[in-house]
C-alpha positions as CSV (number, residue, x, y, z in Angstrom):
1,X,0.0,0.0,0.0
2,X,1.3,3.3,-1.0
3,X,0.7,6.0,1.6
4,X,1.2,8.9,-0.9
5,X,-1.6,8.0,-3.2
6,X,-4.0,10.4,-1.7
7,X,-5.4,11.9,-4.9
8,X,-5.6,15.4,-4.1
9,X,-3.2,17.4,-2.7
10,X,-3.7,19.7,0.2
11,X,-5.2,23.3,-0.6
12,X,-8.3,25.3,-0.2
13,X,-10.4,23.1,-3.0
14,X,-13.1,21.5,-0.5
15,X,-12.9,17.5,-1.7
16,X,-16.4,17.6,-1.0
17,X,-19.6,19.5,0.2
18,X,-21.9,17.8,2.2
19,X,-25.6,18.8,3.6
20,X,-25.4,18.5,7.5
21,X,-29.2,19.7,9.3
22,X,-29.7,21.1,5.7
23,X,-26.6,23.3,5.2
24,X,-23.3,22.7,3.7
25,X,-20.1,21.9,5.1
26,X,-17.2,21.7,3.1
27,X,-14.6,18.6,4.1
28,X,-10.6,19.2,2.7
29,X,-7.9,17.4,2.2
30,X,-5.6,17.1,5.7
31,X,-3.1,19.7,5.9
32,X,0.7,19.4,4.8
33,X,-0.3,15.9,2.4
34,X,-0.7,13.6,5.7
35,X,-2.8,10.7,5.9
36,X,-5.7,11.9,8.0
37,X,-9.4,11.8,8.1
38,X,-10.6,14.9,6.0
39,X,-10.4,18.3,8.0
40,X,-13.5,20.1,8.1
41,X,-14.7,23.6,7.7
42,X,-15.1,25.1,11.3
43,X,-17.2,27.9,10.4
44,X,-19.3,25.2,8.2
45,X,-19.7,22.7,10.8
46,X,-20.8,25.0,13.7
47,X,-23.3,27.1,11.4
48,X,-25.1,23.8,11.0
49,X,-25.4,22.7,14.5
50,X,-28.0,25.4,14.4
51,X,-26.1,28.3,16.9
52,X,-26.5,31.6,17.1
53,X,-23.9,33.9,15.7
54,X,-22.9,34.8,18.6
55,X,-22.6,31.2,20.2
56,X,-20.3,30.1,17.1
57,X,-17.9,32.9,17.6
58,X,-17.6,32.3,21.4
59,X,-17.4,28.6,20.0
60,X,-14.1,29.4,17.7
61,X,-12.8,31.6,20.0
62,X,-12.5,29.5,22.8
63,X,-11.3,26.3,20.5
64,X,-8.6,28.8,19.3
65,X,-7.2,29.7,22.4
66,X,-7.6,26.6,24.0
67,X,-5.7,23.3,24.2
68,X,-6.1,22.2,20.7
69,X,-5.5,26.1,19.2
70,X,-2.8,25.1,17.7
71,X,-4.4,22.7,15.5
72,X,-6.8,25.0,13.5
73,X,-5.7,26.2,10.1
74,X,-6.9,29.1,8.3
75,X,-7.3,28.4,4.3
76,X,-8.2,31.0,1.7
77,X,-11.2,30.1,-0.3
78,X,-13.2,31.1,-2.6
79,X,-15.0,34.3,-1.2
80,X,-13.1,34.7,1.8
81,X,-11.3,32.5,4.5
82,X,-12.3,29.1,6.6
83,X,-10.8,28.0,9.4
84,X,-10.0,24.4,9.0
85,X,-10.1,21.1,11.8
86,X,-9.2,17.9,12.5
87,X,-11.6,15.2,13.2
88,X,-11.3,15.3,16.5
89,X,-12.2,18.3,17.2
90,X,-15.9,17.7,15.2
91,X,-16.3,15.3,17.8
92,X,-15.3,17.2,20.4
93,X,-17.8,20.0,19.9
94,X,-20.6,17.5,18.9
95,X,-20.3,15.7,21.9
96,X,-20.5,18.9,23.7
97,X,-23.3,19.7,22.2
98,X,-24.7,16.4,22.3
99,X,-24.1,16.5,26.6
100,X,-26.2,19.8,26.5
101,X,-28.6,18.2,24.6
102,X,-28.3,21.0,21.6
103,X,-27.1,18.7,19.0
104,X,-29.4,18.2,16.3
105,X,-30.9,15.3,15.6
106,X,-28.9,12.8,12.9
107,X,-25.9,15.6,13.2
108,X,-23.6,13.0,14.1
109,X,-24.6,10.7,11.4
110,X,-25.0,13.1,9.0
111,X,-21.1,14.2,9.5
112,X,-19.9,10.7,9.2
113,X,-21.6,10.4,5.9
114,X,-20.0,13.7,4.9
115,X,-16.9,12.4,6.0
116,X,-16.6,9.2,4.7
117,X,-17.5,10.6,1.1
118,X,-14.5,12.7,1.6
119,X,-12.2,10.1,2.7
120,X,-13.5,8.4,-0.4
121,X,-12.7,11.0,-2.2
122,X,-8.9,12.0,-0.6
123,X,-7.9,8.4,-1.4
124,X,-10.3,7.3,-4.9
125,X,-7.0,6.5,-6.4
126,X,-6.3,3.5,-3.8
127,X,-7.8,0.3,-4.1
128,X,-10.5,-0.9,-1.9
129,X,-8.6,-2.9,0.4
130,X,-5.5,-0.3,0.8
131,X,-8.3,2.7,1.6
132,X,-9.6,0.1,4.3
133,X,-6.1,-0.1,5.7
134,X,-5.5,3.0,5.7
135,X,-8.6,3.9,7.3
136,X,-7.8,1.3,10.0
137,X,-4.3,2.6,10.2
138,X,-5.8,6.3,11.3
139,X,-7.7,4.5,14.0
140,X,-4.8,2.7,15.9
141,X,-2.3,5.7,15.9
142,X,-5.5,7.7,17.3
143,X,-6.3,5.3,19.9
144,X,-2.4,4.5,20.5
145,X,-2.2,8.6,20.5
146,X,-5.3,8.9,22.8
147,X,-4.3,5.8,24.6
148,X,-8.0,4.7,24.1
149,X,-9.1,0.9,24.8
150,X,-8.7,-1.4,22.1
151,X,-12.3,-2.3,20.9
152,X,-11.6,-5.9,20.7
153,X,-12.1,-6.2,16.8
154,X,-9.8,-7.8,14.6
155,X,-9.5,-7.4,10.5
156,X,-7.6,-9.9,8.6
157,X,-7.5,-13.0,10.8
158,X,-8.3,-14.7,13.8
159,X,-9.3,-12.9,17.1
């Protein structure tokens, strides 16, 4: 499997739009050509949750000057600027959310389906089976980053 044959390379071409609670949210390529799940439009993901103006700039604001500021990246695109973020921090604030009981309903589901098509789209240029490994590649360096429980599941042989 060849890591480097993500088919887009990484700039501020969204690698697909997708409808979240009926509004678009633009998914891009990861930052600096690594092997990521697709980074999302901030500004995108928290207009659909349904906040107010007001709550999504308090929202980015805080994120920004919080633990994980350093991982948000501002792209140029077409019409103005995005800020762009890792997977990790979607879930983050849609689990938030979720705990207050804001979240709309399907958002989560919604966001993997937009996500996935992305992924999809990053690596189109992989077979099958590599896009699966590399898929299942992101998830153990997360967990192994994270240090999250191993869920027990095995691909490609016994238990």
């Amino acid at each position: 499997m060849q890591q480097n044959s993500t088919s887009c390379v990484p700039d501020s071409t969204p690698v697909h739009v997708h409808q979240i609670n009926e509004k678009p949210v633009r998914f891009f390529c990861p930052p600096n050509g690594s092997v990521d799940f697709p980074w999302t439009s901030y500004e995108d993901l928290l207009a659909a949750t349904g906040l107010s103006r007001q709550a999504r700039r308090h929202f980015l604001e805080v994120t920004r000057k919080g633990e994980y500021g350093d991982a948000l990246r501002i792209v140029q695109v077409p019409g103005g600027k995005t800020t762009i973020v890792p997977h990790y921090i979607c879930q983050g604030i849609m689990g938030a959310l979720e705990t207050e009981g804001t979240l709309p309903e399907r958002f989560q589901a919604q966001y993997t389906l937009g996500s996935c098509a992305a992924f999809q789209q990053i690596h189109k240029d992989m077979s099958p089976n590599d896009r699966a490994q590399t898929l299942f590649g992101i998830v153990a360096r997360e967990r192994e980053e994270h240090d999250l429980p191993d869920a027990g599941v095995s691909f490609g042989g016994a238990a």
